[in-house]
C-alpha positions in Angstrom: 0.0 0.0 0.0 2.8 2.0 -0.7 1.0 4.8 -2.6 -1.5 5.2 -0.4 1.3 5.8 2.5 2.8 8.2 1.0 0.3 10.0 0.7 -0.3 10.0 4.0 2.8 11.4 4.5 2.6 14.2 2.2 -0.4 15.7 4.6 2.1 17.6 6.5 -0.1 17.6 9.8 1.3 19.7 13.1 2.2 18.2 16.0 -1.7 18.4 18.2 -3.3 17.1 14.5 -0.6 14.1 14.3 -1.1 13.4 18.0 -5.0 13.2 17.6 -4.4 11.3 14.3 -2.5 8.7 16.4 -4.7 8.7 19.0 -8.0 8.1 16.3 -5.4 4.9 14.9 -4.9 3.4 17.3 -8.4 3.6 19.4 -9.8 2.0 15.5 -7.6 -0.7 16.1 -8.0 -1.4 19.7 -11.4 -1.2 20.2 -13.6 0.1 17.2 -12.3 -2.7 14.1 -12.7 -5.8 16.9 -16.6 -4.7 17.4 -17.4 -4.0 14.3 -18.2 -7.6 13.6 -19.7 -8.4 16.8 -22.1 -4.9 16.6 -23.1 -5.8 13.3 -24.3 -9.1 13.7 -26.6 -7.9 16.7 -27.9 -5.1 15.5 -26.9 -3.3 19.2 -25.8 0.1 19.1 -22.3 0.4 19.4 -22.2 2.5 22.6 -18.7 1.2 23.5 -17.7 2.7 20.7 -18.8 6.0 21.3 -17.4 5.6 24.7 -13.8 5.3 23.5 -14.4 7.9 20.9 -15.9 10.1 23.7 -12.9 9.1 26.0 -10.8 10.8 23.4 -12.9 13.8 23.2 -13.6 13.7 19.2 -16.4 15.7 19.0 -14.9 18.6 20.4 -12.6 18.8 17.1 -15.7 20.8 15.3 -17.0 23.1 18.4 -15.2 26.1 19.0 -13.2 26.8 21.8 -15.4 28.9 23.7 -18.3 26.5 23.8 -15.9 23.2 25.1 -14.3 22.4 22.3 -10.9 22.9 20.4 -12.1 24.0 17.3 -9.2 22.2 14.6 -9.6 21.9 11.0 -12.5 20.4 9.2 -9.6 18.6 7.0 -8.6 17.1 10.4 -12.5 16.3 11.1 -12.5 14.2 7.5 -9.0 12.6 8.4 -11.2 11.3 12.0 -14.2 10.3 9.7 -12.3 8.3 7.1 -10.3 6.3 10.0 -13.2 5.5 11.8 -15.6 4.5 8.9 -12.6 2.2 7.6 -12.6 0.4 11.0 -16.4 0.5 11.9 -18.8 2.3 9.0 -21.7 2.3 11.7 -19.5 4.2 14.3 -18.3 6.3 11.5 -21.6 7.1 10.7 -22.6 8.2 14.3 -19.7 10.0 14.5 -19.9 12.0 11.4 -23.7 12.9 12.0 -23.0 14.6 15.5 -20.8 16.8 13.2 -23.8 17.4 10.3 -26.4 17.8 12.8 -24.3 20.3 14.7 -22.3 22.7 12.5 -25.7 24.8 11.7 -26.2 25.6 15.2 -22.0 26.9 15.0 -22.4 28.6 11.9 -25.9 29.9 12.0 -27.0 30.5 15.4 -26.4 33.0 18.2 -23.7 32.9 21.4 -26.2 32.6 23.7 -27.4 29.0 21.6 -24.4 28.1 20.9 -23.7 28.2 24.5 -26.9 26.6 26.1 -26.9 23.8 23.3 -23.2 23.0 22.1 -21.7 22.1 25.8 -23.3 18.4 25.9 -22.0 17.7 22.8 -18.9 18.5 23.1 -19.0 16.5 26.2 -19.7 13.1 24.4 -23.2 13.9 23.9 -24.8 12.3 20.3 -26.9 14.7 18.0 -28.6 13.9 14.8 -29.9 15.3 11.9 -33.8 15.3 11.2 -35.0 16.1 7.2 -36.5 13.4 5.4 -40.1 12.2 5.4 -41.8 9.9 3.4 -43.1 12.5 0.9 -39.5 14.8 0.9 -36.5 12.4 0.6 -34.2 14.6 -2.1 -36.9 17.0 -2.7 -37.2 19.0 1.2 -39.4 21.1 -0.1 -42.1 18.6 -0.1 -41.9 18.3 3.9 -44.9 18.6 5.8 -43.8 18.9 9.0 -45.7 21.9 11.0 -43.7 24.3 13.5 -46.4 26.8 15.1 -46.0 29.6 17.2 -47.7 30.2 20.5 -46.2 32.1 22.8 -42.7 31.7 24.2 -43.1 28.3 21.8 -42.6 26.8 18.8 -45.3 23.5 18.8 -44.1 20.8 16.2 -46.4 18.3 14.5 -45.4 15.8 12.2 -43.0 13.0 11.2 -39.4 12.2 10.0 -37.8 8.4 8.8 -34.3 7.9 8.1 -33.1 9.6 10.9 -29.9 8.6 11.6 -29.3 8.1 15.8 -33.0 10.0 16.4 -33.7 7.6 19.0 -30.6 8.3 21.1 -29.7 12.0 20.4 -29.3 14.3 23.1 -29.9 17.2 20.5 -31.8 16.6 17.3 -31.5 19.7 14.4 -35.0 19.5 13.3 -36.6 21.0 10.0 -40.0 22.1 9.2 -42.4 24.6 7.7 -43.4 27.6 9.9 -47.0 28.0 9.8 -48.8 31.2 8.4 -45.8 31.1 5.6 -47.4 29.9 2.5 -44.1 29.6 -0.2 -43.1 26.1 0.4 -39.6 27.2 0.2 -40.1 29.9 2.2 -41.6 28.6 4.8 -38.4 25.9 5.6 -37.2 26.4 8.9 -34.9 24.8 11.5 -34.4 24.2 15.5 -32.5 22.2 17.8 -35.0 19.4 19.9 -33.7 18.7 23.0 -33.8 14.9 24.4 -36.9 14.4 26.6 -39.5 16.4 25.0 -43.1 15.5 25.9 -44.8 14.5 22.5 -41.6 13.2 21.0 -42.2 9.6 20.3 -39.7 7.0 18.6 -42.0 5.3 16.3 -39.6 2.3 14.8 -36.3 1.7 14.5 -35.4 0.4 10.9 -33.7 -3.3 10.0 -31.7 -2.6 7.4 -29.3 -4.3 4.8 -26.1 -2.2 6.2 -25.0 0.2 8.7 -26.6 -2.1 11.4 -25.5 -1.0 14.6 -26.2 2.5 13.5 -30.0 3.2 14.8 -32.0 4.7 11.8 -35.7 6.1 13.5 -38.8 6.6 12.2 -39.8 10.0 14.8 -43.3 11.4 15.2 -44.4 15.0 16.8 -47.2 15.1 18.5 -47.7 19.1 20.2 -44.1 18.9 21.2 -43.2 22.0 22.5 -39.6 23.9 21.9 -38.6 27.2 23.1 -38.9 30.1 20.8 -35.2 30.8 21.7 -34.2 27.2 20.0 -35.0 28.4 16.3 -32.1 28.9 14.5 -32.3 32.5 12.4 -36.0 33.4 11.7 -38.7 31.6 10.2 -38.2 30.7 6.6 -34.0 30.7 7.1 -34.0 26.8 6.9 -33.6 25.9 3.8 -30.6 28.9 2.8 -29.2 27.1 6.2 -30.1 23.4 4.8 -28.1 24.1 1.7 -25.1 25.8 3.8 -25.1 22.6 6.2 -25.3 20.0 3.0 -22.4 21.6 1.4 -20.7 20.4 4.7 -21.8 17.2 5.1 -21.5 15.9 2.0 -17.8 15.7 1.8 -17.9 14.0 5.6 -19.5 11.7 3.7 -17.1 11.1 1.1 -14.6 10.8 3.9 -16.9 8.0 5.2 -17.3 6.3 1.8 -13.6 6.6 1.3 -13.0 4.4 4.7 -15.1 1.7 3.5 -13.5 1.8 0.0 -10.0 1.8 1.7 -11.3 -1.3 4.3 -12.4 -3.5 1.3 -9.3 -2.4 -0.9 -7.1 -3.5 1.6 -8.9 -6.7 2.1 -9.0 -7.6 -1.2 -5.2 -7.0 -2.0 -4.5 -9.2 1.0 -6.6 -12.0 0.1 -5.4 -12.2 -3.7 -1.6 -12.4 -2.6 -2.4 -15.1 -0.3 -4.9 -17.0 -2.5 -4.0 -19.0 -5.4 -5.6 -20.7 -8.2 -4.0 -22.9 -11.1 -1.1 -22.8 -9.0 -1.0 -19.0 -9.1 -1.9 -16.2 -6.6 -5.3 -14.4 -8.0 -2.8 -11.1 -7.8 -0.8 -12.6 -10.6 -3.4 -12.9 -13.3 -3.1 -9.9 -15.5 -6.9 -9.1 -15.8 -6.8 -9.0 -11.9 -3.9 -6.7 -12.1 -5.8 -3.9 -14.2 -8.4 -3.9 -12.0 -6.3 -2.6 -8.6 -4.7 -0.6 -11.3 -7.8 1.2 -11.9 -9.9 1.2 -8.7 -5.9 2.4 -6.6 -6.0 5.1 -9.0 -9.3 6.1 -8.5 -9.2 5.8 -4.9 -5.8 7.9 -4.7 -7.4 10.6 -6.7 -10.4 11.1 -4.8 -8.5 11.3 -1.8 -6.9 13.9 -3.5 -9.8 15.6 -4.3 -11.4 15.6 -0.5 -7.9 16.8 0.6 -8.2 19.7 -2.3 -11.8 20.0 -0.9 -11.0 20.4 2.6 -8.6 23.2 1.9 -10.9 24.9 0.0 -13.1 25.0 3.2 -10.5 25.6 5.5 -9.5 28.6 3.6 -12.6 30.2 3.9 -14.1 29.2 -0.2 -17.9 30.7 -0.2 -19.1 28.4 -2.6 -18.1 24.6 -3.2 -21.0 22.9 -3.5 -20.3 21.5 -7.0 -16.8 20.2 -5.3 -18.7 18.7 -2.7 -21.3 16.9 -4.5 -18.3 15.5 -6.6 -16.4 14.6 -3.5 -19.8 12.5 -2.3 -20.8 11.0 -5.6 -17.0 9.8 -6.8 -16.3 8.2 -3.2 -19.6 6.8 -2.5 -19.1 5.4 -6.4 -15.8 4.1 -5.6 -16.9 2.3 -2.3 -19.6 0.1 -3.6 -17.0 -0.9 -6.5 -14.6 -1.3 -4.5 -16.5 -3.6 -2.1 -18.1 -5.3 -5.0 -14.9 -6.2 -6.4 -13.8 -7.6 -3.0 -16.5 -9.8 -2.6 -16.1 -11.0 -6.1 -12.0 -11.4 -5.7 -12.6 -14.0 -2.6 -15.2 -15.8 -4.7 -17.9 -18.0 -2.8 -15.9 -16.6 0.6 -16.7 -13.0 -0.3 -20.0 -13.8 0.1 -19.9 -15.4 3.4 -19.6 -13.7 6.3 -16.8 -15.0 7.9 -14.9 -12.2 5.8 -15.1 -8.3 6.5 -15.9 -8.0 2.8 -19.3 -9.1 2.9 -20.1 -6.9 5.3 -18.4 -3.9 3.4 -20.7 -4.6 0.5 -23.9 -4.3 2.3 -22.2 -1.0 4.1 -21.2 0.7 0.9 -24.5 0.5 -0.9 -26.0 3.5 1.7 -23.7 5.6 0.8 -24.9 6.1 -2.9 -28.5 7.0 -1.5 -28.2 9.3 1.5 -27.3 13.0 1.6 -28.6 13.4 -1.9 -29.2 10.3 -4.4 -25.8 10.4 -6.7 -28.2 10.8 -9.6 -29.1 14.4 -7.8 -25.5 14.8 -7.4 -24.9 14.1 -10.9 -27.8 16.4 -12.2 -26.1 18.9 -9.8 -22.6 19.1 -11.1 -23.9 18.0 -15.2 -25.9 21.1 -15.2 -23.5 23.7 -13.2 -22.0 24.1 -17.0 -25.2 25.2 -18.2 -24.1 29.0 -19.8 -27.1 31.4 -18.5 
């Protein structure tokens, strides 16, 4: 994997980010890679998982420094992502959606939020990201979610699926439609839910073909009532803040996708210079050969790309959202190919699951759906060339 080390080298990280990077190694390969299996089988959240994560204090790495955290570099954040996703994609998942559900509330709202609301997370606390509904998956404009003011109150009605750790977040960043605002895009606007709500029900939790110690919730809103001082801008800010916050998490994602990619690349080259066929290792056969040719070189260069990415962001870029959906689409591509080719490369074994691969498969398919189908993406960057 020599190529793929040296470029790891070339990241030129100070001293704090290589000590965290350490750190995030080898917690993945003490604790988080040996319960992947085990978590997945059982479906059971992986809460010692978060524990060691928490024990290393990851989520303060995106809250600033006056709220409890430390406030490094969102490069640093993907870096965390990618390691952790490699080792664990349902722990990377958890991980990665305290970060989408709670940059909004850093970039958007006020001190005095930021301080009441940020604190618990930065202390290990889990947060989660609340949009889609069974008529608004890409399309949030089609939400029907109701926030309605009374008072010193915002009262929500409705319902959300998908919801990524909505049945164990201490802060859920919910969004809706304000009543009395007729525009449907308008009318999009968002607030943090704090755990323990009365009228805030857990309606299902989803069994699903990947990702499965990562809880997935089907929520419902029934007159749950949030103080006025938890909406984030005004009414009707949500979906300029919705776009702001998908530019963000998109790439996280392609760090995530880029894990799994790297987990079943790895796998795969092991296995083929071990097993042999016709007296051969599978590595030897030329046709086998052109394909790690291709799929290293696509992997290197996306990694490239988020690195290019997170500099952009880092730097202070404005607007980056065709990069981003780029960075999503390409490494979400490359992880179900790259899984795919695994499980094909250890023949009947691959599809066993006595071998990580299988499990990598069924992990890598998710990532082509959420945060924006990659045929949206596609549509996204294919008609950014449009001349007006």
């Amino acid at each position: 994997m020599l190529v793929f080390e040296q470029l790891e080298r070339n990241r030129q990280w100070d001293e704090s980010e290589s000590l965290i990077i350490s750190q995030v190694d080898r917690l993945c390969a003490d604790v988080i890679a040996p319960n992947a299996a085990k978590f997945d089988e059982s479906g059971e959240f992986p809460w010692a998982n978060v524990k060691a994560i928490n024990e290393l204090g990851l989520n303060t790495i995106f809250i600033p420094e006056q709220f409890g955290g430390i406030g490094m570099s969102f490069r640093l954040y993907l870096a965390v992502v990618k390691r952790i996703a490699e080792a664990c994609a349902s722990t990377g998942i958890i991980y990665a959606t305290n970060f989408h559900a709670m940059k909004p509330l850093i970039e958007f709202g006020t001190d005095e939020q930021r301080a009441r609301l940020l604190p618990c997370i930065a202390d290990g606390g889990l947060a989660s990201l609340a949009i889609t509904e069974e008529a608004a998956g890409s399309d949030a404009t089609g939400m029907k979610t109701r926030f309605t003011e009374d008072g010193d109150d915002i009262v929500i009605d409705g319902s959300k699926i998908f919801i990524t750790s909505g049945d164990v977040a201490d802060r859920i960043l919910l969004f809706g439609k304000f009543a009395g605002i007729e525009d449907a895009k308008k009318s999009i606007s968002v607030l943090i839910l704090e755990k323990g709500a009365p009228g805030f029900e857990v309606v299902r939790l989803e069994d699903k073909m990947g990702h499965r110690a990562s809880s997935t919730a089907a929520l419902r809103f029934n007159g749950v009532r949030v103080p006025k001082a938890n909406l984030i801008g005004k009414p009707g800010d949500g979906l300029r803040i919705l776009l702001a916050s998908l530019n963000r998490s998109r790439p996280s994602i392609g760090a995530h996708s880029l894990g799994i990619a790297m987990a079943a690349f790895k796998d795969m080259v092991g296995y083929m210079n071990e097993r042999k066929q016709s007296g051969r290792r599978i590595v030897d056969f030329q046709g086998n050969q052109f394909m790690l040719a291709d799929l290293a070189t696509d992997l290197a260069m996306a990694d490239c790309w988020l690195e290019h990415l997170a500099h952009l962001i880092d730097s202070g870029a404005m607007d980056f959202s065709v990069e981003a959906s780029m960075a999503k689409m390409r490494g979400s591509d490359l992880a179900m190919r790259a899984a795919t080719d695994a499980v094909q490369m250890h023949g009947g074994y691959g599809y066993c699951r006595d071998f990580r691969v299988e499990r990598l498969m069924r992990d890598a398919k998710i990532t082509q759906i959420w945060e924006g189908t990659n045929q949206v993406h596609r549509q996204l960057i294919g008609r950014s060339f449009a001349t007006k």
